[in-house]
Legacy VTK file of the C-alpha trace (Angstrom):
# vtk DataFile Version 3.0
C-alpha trace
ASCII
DATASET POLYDATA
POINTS 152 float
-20.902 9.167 38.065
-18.060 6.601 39.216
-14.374 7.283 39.039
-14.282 4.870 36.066
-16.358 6.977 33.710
-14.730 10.327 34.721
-11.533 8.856 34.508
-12.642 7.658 30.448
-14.157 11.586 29.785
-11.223 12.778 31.101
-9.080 10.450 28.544
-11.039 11.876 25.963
-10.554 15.550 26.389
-7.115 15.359 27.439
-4.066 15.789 24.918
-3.550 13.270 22.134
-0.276 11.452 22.537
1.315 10.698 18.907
4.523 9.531 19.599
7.030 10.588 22.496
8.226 13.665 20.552
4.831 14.367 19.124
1.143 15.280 21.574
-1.475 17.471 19.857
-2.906 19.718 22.048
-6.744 19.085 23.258
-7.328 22.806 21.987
-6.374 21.899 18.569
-8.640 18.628 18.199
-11.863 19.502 16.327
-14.657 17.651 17.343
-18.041 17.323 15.562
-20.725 15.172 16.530
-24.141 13.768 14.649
-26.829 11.209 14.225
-25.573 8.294 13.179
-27.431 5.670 11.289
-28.110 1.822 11.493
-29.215 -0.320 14.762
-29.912 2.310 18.375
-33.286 1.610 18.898
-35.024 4.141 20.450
-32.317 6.472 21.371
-30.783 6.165 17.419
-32.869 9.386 16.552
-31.958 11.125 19.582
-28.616 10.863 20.163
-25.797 12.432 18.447
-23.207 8.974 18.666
-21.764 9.662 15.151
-18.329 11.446 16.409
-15.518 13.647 13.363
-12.258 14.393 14.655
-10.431 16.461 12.759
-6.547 18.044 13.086
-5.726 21.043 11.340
-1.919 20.242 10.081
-1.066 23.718 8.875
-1.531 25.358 12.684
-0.845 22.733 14.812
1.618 24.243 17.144
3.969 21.131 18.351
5.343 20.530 14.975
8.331 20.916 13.939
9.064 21.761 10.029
10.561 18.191 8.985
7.137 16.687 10.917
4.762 19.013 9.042
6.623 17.909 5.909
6.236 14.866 6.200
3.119 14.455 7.781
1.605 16.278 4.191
3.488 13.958 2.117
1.927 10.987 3.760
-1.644 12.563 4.341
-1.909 14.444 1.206
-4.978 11.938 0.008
-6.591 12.752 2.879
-6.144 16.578 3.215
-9.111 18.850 3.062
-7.435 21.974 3.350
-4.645 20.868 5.544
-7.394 19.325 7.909
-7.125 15.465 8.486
-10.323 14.151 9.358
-11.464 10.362 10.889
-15.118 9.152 11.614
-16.157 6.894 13.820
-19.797 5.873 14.270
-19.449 1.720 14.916
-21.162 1.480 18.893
-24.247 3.240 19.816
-21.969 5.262 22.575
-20.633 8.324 21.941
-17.204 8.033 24.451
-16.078 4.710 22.901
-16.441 6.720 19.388
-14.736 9.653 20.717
-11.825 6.777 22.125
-12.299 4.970 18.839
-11.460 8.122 16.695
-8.683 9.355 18.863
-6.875 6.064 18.429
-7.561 6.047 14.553
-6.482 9.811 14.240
-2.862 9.072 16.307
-2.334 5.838 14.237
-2.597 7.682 11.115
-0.432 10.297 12.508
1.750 7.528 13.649
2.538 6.192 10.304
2.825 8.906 8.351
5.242 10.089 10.593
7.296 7.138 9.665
10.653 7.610 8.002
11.178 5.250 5.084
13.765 3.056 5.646
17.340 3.466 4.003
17.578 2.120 0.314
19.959 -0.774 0.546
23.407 -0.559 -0.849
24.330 -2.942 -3.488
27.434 -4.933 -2.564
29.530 -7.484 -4.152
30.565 -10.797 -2.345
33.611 -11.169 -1.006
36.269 -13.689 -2.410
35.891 -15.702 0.547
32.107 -16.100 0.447
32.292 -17.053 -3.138
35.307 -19.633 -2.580
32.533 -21.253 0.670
29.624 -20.879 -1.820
31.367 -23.127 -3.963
32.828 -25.698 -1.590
29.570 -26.398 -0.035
27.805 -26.341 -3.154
30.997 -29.631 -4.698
30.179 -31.275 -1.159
26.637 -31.455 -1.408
27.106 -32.855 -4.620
29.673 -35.535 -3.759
27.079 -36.180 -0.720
24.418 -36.915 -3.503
26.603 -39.347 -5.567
27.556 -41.318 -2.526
23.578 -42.137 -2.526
23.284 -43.485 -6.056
23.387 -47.007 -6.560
26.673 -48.498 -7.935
27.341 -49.087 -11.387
28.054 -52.450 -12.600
LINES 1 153
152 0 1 2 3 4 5 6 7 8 9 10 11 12 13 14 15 16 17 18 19 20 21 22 23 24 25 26 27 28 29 30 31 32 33 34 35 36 37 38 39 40 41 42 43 44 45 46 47 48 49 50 51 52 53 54 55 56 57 58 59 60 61 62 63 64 65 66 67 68 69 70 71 72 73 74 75 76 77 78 79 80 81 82 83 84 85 86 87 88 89 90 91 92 93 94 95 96 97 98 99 100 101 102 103 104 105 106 107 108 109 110 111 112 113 114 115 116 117 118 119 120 121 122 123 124 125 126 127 128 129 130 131 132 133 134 135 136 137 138 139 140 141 142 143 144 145 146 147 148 149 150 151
């Protein structure tokens, strides 16, 4: 085998980076593999290309409380008894699946990781801002009736 494909298996069994304060362990990753259907030729009944990773939220071991929170707040369509789970079955190879689902699985992870943003404080405008509001709004204006024709 060439350094290029041990280099990709070894991207695939190594730890999944989420963010920089978040990397599941590769022990933690389940992996599950099967037929898959639709176009493989001759190999589509032999070879098990259809790759399920799943993530077990309630053990994983590199979260912290406020992550694990959140992470079931975001997820909790997709929960099967705290296990998030992503398929991947689109090329007839099993490694670019395995690549394809790792990707998926840390995007979702990703997102729902995601702190909403801040709810925006109402203010009021300032004197000032109304007082240039205004101004610009009477000089447009006197712009425009410069334009018109004059009245005879």
């Amino acid at each position: 085998m060439n350094e290029a494909g041990k280099e990709s298996r070894r991207e695939v069994s190594s730890d999944l980076e989420v963010t920089r304060s978040l990397t599941v362990p590769a022990a933690e990753l389940i992996w599950r593999f099967s037929r898959a259907g639709g176009p493989g030729g001759q190999g589509v009944n032999t070879t098990d290309s259809r790759v399920e990773l799943g993530l077990n939220l309630l053990t994983l071991s590199t979260l912290s409380a406020s992550q694990r929170e959140r992470l079931q707040d975001g997820l909790h369509s997709r929960l099967v008894d705290g296990v998030i789970t992503v398929v991947s079955s689109e090329t007839r190879s099993q490694l670019r699946n395995r690549r394809s689902a790792r990707s998926r699985l840390a995007a979702l992870l990703r997102s729902a990781l995601l702190t909403e943003p801040r709810e925006r404080r109402p203010t009021t405008a300032t004197k000032g801002s109304q007082r240039r509001r205004l101004e610009s709004k009477k000089k447009r204006g006197q712009t425009k009736n410069l334009r018109r024709r004059p009245e005879l």
